[in-house]
C-alpha positions as CSV (number, residue, x, y, z in Angstrom):
1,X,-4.9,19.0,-12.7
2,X,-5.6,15.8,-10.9
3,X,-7.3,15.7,-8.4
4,X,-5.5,13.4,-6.1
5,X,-2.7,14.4,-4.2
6,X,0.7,14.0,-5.8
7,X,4.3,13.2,-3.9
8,X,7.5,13.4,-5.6
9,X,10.5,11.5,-4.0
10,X,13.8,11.7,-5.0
11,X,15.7,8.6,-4.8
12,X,12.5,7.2,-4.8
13,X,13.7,3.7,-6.9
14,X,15.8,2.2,-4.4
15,X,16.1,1.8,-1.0
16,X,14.4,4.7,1.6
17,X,13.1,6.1,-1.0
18,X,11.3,3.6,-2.8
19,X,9.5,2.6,0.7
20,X,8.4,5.7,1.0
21,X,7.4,5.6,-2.5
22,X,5.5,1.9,-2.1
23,X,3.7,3.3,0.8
24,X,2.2,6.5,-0.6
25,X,0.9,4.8,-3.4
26,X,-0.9,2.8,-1.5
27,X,-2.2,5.1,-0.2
28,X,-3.8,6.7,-3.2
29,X,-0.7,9.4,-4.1
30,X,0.0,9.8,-7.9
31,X,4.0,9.1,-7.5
32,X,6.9,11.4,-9.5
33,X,10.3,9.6,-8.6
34,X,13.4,11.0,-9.9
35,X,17.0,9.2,-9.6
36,X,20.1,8.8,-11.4
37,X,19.7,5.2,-12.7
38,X,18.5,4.5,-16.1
39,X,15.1,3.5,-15.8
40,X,15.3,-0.1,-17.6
41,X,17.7,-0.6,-14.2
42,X,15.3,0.4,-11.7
43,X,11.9,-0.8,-13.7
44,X,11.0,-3.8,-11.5
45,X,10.9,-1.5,-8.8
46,X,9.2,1.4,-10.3
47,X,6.4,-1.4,-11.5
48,X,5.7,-2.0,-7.6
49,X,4.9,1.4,-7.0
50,X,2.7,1.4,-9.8
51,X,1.2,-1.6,-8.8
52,X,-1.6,0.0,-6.7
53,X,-3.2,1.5,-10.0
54,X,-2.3,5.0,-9.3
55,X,-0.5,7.3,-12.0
56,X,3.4,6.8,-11.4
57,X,6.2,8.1,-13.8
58,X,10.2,7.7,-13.5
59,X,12.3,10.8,-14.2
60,X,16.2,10.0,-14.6
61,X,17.9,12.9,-12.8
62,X,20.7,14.4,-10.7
63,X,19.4,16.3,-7.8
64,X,22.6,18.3,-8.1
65,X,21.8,19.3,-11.6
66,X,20.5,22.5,-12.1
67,X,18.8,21.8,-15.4
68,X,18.0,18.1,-14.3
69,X,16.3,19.7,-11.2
70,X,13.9,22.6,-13.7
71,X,13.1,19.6,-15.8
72,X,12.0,17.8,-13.3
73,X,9.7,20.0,-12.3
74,X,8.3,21.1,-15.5
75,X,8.0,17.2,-16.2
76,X,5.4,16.8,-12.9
77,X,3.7,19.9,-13.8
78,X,2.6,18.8,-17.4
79,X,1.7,14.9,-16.1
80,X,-0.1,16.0,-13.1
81,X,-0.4,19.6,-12.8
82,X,0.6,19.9,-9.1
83,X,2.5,18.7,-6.2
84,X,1.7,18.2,-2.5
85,X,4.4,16.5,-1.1
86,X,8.2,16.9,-1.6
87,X,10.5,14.3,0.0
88,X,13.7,15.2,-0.5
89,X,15.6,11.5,0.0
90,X,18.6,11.4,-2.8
91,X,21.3,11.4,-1.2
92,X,25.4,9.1,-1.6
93,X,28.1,8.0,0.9
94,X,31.8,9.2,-0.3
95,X,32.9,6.9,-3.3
96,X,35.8,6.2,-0.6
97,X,35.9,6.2,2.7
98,X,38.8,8.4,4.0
99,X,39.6,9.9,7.8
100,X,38.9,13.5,7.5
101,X,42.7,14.6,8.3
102,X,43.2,12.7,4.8
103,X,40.0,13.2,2.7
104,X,40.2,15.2,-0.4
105,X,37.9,17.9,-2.1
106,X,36.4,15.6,-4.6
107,X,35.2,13.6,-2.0
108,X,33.8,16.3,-0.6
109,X,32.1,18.1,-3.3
110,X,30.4,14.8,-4.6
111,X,28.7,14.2,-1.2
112,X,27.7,17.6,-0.3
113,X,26.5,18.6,-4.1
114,X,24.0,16.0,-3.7
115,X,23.1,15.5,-0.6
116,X,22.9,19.0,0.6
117,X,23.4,21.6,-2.0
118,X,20.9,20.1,-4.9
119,X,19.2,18.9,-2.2
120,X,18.7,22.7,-0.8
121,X,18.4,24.1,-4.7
122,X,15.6,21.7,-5.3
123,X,13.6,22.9,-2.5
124,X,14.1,26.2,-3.4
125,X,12.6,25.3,-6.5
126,X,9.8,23.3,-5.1
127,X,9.0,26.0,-2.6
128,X,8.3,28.4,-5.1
129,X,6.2,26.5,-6.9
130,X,4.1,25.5,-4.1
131,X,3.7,29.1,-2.6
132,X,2.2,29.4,-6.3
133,X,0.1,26.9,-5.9
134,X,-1.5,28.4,-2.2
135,X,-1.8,31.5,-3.9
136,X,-4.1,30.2,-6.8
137,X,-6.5,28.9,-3.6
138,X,-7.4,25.7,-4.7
139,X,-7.0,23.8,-1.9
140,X,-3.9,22.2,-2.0
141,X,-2.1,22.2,1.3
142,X,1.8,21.2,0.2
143,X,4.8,20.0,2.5
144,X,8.7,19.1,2.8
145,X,9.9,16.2,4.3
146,X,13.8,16.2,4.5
147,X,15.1,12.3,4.8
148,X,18.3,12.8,7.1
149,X,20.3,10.6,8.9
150,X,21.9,10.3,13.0
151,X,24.9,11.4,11.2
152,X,23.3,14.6,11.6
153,X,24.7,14.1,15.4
154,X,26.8,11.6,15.2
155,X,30.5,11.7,14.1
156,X,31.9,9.2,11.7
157,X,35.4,10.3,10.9
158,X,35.8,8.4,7.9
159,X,32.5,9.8,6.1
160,X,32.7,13.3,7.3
161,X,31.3,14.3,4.4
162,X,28.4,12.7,4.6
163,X,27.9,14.0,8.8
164,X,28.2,17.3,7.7
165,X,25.6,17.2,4.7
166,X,22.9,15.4,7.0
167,X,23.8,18.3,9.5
168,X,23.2,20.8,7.0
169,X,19.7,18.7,6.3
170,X,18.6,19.9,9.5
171,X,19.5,23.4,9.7
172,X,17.9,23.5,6.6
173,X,14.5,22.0,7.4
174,X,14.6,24.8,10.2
175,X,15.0,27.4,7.9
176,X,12.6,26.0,5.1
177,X,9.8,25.7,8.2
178,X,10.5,29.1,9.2
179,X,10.5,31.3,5.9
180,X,7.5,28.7,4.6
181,X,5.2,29.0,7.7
182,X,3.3,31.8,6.4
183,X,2.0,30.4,3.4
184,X,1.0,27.0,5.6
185,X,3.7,25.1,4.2
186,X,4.8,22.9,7.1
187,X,8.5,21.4,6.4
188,X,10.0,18.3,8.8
189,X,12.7,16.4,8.8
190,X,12.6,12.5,9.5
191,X,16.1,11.1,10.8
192,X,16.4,7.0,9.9
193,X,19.1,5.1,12.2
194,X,20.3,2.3,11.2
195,X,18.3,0.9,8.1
196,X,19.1,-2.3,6.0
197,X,19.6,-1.0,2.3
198,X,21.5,-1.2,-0.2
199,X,24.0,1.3,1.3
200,X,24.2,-0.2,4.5
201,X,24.8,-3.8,3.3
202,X,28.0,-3.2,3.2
203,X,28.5,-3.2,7.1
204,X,25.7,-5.6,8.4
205,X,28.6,-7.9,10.2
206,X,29.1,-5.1,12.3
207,X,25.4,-3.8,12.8
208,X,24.6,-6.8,13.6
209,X,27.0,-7.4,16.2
210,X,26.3,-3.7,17.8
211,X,22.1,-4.2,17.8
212,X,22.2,-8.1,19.0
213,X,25.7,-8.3,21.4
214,X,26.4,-4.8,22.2
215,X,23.2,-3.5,22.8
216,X,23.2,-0.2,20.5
217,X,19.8,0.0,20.3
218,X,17.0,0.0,22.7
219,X,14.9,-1.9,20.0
220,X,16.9,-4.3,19.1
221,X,16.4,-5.1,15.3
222,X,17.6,-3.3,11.7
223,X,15.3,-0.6,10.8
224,X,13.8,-1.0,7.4
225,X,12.5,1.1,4.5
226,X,9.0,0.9,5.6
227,X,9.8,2.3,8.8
228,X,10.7,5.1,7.6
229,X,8.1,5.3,5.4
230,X,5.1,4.7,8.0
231,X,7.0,8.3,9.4
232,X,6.3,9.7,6.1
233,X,2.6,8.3,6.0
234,X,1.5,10.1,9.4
235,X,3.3,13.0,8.0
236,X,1.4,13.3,5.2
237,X,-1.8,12.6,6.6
238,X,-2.1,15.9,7.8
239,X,-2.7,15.2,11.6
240,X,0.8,16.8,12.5
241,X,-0.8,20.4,11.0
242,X,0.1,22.5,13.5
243,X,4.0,21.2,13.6
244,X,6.6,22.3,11.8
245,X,10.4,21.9,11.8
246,X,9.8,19.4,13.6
247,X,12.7,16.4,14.2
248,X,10.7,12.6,14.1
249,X,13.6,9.9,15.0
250,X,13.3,6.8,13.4
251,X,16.3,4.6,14.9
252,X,15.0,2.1,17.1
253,X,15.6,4.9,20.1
254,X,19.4,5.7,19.0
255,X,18.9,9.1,19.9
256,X,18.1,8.6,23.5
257,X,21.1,9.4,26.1
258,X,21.6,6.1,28.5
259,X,23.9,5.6,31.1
C-alpha cells in the first residue's frame, strides 16, 4: 500500500477533471484517472499530471459500464492498494440539443447513464470499498466529491437532460453524506458555473456577451478548471472535517439572488 494518499477522478484527462487532476498532484496525490478516450489521445495531458513525480496511471473507461467501473477499481487496488479521494467528474452534454417537448429517449438515456446513473453505481462501488478500508483502521480517512453543475437549478430547455442529471448529483451527494457519515466518510458536492472548456467552447460568443455586457455574473470573468480545482484542494485538505453534504458554488457568485 502506498503510503501517500491516492485520488481517482474520472474524466480526469480533459477539461474539470484534469485541473483537478493537475492540482492534486501537485500536491503530492498518487493520481488514477479514468475516461473514455484512448490514452495515446489524451497522453500529453496525462504527462502533465505526471509531471510533478508522483505515481499516475490512465484507465480507459465508461463510468456507465458496469464491468468498466469493477475494473477500474480492481486496477487502483493492485497499483496502489488504496483510495482516499473519489471525484466523481465524468460527465456529457446531449449529442443534440433538442427542446424537451421534442427530445427523444436516446438522448435521454446517454446523458443520464453517465452522468448520473454510472455516476451513482460507481460510488456505490467506491463506498464499499472505503467503508473497508475504515474498518481495517489504518488511518485512511476517504471522501466523495460530486462535480455538478448550476444546471442543478437552473433550467435549460434544450439540454434537459443534462439539468436533471446534475439535479440528481445533488440529491445524491445528500444521500451518500447521510448513509456514509457513520463510518467518517464526509461526501460534498462542488457546483462550477460557467467554466471555459472544451464543452463550453462552443457558446463563448454568448458567455462572453452575458459576463462582460449583461452583467450575469458578479465576478465578471470565465471560470476555469483550476477554479474548480482549488475547491477540490481545500476539500481534500481535510480542514472542512466536520462538513458534510455540503454545497461549495464555484460560479463567479451565479447563485446569489439580485434584484
Amino acid at each position: 500500500m502506498l503510503n501517500q494518499k491516492v485520488a481517482l477522478i474520472t474524466g480526469g484527462a480533459n477539461g474539470i477533471g484534469l485541473g483537478v487532476a493537475t492540482q492534486l498532484a501537485s500536491e503530492g496525490f498518487a493520481i488514477a484517472l479514468t475516461g473514455r478516450s484512448a490514452e495515446n489521445k489524451v497522453k500529453n495531458n496525462i504527462d502533465k499530471v505526471k509531471s510533478f513525480g508522483t505515481p499516475v496511471f490512465y484507465i480507459r473507461s465508461d463510468v456507465a459500464s458496469v464491468i468498466d467501473r469493477k475494473t477500474a477499481l480492481q486496477t487502483i487496488d493492485v497499483e496502489f492498494g488504496r483510495l482516499d479521494v473519489l471525484v466523481n467528474n465524468a460527465g456529457v452534454a446531449p449529442k443534440v440539443r433538442m427542446d424537451i417537448l421534442t427530445t427523444t429517449e436516446e438522448n435521454f438515456d446517454y446523458v443520464l447513464n453517465i452522468n448520473l446513473r454510472g455516476t451513482f453505481f460507481l460510488s456505490q462501488l467506491i463506498a464499499n470499498y472505503m467503508i473497508a478500508e475504515v474498518e481495517k483502521n489504518i488511518g485512511i480517512v476517504p471522501m466523495m466529491i460530486n462535480i455538478s453543475s448550476i444546471s442543478a437549478y437552473t433550467t435549460s430547455i434544450t439540454r434537459g437532460e443534462y439539468c436533471i442529471s446534475k439535479a440528481g448529483i445533488g440529491m445524491m451527494t445528500a444521500l451518500f453524506a447521510t448513509r456514509l457519515a457513520e463510518y467518517g466518510i464526509n461526501v460534498y458536492e462542488i457546483r462550477p458555473g460557467i467554466i471555459a472548456t472544451g464543452m463550453t467552447a462552443g457558446v463563448k460568443e454568448k458567455y462572453d456577451r452575458l459576463i462582460l455586457e449583461e452583467g450575469m455574473l458578479p465576478i465578471k470573468r470565465w471560470g476555469t478548471p483550476e477554479d474548480v480545482a482549488n475547491a477540490v484542494s481545500v476539500l481534500c485538505s481535510g480542514k472542512l472535517a466536520y462538513s458534510t453534504g455540503e454545497v461549495i458554488n464555484v460560479d463567479g457568485g451565479f447563485h446569489v439572488r439580485r434584484l
